[in-house]
BATORVEX-477303 format. One line per 3 residues: number of its first residue (from 0); their letters; for each residue x, y, z of N, C-alpha, C, O. Coordinates in nm, 3 decimals. Atoms other than C-alpha are relative to their C-alpha. Layout:
N
NUM) a) X/Y/Z/X/Y/Z/X/Y/Z/X/Y/Z  ...
//
This chain:
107
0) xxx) -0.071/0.085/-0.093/-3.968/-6.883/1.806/0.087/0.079/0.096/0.150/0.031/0.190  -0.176/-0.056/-0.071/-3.708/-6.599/1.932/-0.100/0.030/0.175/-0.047/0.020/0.286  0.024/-0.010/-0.103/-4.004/-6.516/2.181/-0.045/-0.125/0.121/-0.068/-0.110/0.241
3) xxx) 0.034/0.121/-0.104/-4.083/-6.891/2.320/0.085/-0.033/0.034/0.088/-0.124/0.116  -0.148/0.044/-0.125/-3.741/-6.912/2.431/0.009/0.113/0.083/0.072/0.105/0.188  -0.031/-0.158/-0.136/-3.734/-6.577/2.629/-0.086/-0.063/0.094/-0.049/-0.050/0.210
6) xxx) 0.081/0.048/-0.084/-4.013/-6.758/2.788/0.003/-0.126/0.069/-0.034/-0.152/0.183  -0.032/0.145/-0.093/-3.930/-7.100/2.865/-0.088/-0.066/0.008/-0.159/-0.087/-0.091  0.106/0.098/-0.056/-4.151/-7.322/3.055/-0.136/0.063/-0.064/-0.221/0.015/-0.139
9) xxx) 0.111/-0.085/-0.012/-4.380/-7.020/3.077/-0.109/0.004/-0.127/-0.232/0.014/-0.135  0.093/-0.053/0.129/-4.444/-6.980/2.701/-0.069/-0.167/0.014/-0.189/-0.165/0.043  0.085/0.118/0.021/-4.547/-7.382/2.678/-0.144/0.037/0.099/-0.257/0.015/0.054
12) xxx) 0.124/0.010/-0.064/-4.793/-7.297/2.981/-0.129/0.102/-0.071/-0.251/0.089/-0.075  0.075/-0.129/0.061/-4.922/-6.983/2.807/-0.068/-0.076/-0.183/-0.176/-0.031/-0.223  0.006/0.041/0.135/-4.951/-7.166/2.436/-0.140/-0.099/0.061/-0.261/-0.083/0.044
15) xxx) 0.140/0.091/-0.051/-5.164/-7.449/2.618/-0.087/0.033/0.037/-0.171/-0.057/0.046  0.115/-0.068/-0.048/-5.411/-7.207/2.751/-0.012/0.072/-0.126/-0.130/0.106/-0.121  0.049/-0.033/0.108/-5.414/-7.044/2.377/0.028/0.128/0.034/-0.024/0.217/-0.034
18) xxx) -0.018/-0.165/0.008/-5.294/-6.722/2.498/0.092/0.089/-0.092/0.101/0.212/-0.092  -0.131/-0.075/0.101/-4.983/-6.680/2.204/-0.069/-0.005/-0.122/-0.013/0.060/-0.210  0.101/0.019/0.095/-5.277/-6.772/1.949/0.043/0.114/-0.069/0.047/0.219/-0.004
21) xxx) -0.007/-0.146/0.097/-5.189/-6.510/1.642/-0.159/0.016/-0.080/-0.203/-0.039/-0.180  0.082/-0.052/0.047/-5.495/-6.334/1.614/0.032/0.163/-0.049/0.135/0.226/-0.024  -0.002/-0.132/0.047/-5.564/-5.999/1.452/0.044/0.130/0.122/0.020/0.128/0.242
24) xxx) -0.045/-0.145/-0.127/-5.419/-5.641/1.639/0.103/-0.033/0.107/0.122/-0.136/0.171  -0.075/0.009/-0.059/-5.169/-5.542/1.806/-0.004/-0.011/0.165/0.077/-0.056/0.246  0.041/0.015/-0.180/-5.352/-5.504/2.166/-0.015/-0.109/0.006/-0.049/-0.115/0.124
27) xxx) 0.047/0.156/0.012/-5.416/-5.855/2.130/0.143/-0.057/0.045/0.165/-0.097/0.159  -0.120/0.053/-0.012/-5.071/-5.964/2.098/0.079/0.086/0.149/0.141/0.021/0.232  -0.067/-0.023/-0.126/-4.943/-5.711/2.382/-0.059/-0.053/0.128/0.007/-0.077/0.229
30) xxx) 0.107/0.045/-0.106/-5.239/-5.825/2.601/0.048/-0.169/0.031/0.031/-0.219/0.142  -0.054/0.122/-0.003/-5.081/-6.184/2.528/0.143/-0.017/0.087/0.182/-0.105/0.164  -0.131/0.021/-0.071/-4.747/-6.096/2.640/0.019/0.042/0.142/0.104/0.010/0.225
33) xxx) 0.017/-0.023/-0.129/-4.878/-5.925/2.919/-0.046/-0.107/0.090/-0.023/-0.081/0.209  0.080/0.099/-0.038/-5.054/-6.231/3.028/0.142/-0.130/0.008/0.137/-0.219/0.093  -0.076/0.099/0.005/-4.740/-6.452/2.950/0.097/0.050/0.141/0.125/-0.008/0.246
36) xxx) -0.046/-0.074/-0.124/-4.567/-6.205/3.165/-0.032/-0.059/0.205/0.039/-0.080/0.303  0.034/-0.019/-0.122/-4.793/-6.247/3.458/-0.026/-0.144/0.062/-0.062/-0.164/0.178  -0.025/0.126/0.006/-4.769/-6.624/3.407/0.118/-0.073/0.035/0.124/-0.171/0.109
39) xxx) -0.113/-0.001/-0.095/-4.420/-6.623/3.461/0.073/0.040/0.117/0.175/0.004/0.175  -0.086/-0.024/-0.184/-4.398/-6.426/3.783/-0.075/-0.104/0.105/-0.021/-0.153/0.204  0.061/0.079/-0.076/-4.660/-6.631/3.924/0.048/-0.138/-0.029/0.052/-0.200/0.077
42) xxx) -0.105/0.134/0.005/-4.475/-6.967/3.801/0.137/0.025/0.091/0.179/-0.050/0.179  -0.107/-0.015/-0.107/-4.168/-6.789/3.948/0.037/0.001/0.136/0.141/-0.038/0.190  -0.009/-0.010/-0.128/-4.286/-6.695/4.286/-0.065/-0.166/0.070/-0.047/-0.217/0.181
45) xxx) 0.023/0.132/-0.065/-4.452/-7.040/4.303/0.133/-0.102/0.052/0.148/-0.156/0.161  -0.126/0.077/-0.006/-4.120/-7.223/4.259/0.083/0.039/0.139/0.124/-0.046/0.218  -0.065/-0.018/-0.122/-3.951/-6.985/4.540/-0.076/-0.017/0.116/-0.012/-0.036/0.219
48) xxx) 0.091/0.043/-0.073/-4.203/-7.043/4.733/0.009/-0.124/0.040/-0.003/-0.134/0.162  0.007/0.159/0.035/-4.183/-7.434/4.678/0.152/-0.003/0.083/0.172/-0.073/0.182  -0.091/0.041/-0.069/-3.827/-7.379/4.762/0.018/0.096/0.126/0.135/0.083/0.164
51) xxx) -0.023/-0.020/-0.119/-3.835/-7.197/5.065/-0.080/-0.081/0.102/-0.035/-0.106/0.214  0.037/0.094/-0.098/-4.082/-7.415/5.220/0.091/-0.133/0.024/0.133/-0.169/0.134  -0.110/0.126/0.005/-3.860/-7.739/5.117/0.123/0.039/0.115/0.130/-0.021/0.222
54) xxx) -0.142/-0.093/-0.105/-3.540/-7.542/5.314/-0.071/-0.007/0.158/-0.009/-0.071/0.242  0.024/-0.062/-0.114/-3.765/-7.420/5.625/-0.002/-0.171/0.065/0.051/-0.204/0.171  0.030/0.156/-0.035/-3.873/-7.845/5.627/0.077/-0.052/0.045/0.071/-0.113/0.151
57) xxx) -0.126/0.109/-0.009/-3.524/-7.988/5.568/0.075/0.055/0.119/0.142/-0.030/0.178  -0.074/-0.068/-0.107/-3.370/-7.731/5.849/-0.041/-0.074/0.090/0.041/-0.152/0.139  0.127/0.078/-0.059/-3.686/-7.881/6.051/0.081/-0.114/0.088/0.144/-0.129/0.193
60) xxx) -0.075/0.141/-0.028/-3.588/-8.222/6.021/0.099/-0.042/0.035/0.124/-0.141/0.104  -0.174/0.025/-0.069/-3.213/-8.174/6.052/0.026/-0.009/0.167/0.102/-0.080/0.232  -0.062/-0.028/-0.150/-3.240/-8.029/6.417/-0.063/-0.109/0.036/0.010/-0.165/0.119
63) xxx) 0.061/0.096/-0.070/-3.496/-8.320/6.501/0.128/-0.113/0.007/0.177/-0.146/0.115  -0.077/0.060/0.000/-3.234/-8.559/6.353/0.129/-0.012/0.084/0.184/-0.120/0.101  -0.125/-0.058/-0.040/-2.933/-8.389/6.531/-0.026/-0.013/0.164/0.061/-0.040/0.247
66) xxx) 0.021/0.002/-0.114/-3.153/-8.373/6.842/-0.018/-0.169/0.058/0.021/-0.208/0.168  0.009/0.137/-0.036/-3.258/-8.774/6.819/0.141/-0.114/0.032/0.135/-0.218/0.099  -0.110/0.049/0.008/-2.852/-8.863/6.753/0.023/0.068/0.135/0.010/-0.015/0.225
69) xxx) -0.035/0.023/-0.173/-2.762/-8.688/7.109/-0.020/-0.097/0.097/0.049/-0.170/0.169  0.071/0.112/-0.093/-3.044/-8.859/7.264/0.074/-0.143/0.012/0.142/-0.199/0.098  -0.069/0.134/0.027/-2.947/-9.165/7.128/0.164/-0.041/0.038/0.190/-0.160/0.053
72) xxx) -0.105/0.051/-0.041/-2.582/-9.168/7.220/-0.044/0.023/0.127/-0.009/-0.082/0.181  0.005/-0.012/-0.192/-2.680/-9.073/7.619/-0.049/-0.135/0.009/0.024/-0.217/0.065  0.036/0.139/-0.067/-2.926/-9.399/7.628/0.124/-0.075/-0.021/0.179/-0.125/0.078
75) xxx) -0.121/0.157/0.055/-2.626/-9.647/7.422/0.091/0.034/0.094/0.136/-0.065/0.153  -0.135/0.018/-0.129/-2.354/-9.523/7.680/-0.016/-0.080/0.127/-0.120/-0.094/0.192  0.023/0.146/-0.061/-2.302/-9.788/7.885/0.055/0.052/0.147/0.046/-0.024/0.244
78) xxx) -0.058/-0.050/-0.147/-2.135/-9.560/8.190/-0.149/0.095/-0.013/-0.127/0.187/0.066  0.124/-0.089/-0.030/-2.499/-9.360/8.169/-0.089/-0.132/0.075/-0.112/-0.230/0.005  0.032/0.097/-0.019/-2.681/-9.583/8.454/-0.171/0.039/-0.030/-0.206/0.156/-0.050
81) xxx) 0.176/-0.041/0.013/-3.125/-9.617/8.411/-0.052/0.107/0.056/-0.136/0.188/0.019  0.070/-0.122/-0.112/-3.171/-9.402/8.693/0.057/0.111/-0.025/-0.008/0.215/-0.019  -0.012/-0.153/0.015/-2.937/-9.139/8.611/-0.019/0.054/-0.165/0.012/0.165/-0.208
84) xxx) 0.090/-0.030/0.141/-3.095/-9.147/8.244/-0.054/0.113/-0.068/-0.028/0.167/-0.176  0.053/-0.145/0.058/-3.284/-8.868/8.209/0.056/0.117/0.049/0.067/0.204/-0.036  -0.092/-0.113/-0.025/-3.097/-8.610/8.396/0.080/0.011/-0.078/0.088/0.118/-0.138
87) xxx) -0.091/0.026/0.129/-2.836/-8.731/8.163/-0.044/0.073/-0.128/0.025/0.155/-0.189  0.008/-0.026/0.103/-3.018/-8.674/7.899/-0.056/0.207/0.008/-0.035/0.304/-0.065  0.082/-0.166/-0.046/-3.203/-8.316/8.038/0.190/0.069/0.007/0.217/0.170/-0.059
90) xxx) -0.129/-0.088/0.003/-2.799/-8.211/8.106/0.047/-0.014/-0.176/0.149/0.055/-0.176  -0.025/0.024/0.094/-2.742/-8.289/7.719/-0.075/0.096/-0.090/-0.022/0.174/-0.169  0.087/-0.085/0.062/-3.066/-8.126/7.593/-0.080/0.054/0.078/-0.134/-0.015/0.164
93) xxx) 0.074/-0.010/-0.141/-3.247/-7.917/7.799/-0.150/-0.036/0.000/-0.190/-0.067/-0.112  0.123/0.048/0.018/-3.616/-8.005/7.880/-0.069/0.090/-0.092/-0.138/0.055/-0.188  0.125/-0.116/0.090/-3.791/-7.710/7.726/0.040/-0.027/-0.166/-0.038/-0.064/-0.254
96) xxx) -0.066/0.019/0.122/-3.563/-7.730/7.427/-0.076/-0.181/-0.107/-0.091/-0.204/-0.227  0.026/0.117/0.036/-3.686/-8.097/7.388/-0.180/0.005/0.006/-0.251/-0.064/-0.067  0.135/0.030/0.040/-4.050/-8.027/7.456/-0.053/0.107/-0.129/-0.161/0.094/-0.186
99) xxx) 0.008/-0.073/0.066/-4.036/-7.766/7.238/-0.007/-0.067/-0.193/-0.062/-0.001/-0.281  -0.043/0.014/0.078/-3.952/-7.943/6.950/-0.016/-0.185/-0.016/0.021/-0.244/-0.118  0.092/0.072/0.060/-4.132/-8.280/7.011/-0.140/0.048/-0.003/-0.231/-0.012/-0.061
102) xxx) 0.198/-0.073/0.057/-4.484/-8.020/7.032/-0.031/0.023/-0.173/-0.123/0.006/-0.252  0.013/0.035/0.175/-4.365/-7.973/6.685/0.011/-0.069/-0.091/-0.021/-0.023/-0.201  -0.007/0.161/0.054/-4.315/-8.293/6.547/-0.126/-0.022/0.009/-0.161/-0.042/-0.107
105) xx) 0.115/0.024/0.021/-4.667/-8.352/6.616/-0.090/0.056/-0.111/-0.136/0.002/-0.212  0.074/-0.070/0.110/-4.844/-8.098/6.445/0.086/0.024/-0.159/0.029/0.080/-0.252
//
């Protein structure tokens, strides 16, 4: 047991594939831990992985959000008239900045 807690998650994933199985020899058993080993960096780098995409997403979304709340207060102002609308809004955010960043919202 002292080694399925050094392992964690890892050892349950490694046990379910039959790789901690106590068979005969000792290459057997290091070949196991090597294998549990290489089970946990690849569980590990998946996870940072998992969370750096989540981060790069939520950053993403924030500036869209941050960029749709500007927008949105220029139209609701009630001293911003129709016609001077979009200048309004182009002096707020600039155009490129805004096409930039609904091209990526699409894809």
């Amino acid at each position: 047991m002292k080694g399925a807690a050094a392992f964690g998650a890892c050892t349950a994933l490694s046990d379910r594939n039959g790789l901690s199985a106590p068979l005969h020899g000792g290459d057997y058993r290091r070949a196991c831990g090597h294998s549990r080993s290489l089970s946990c960096q690849s569980y590990s780098r998946a996870g940072r992985e998992l969370d750096e995409f989540r981060l790069t997403n939520a950053k993403a979304t924030n500036q869209k959000v941050l960029l749709l709340r500007e927008i949105g207060r220029v139209v609701l102002d009630p001293s911003v008239s129709d016609e001077q609308l979009r200048q309004t809004i182009y002096q707020h955010v600039p155009a490129d900045k805004l096409w930039q960043l609904s091209k990526n919202a699409i894809s």
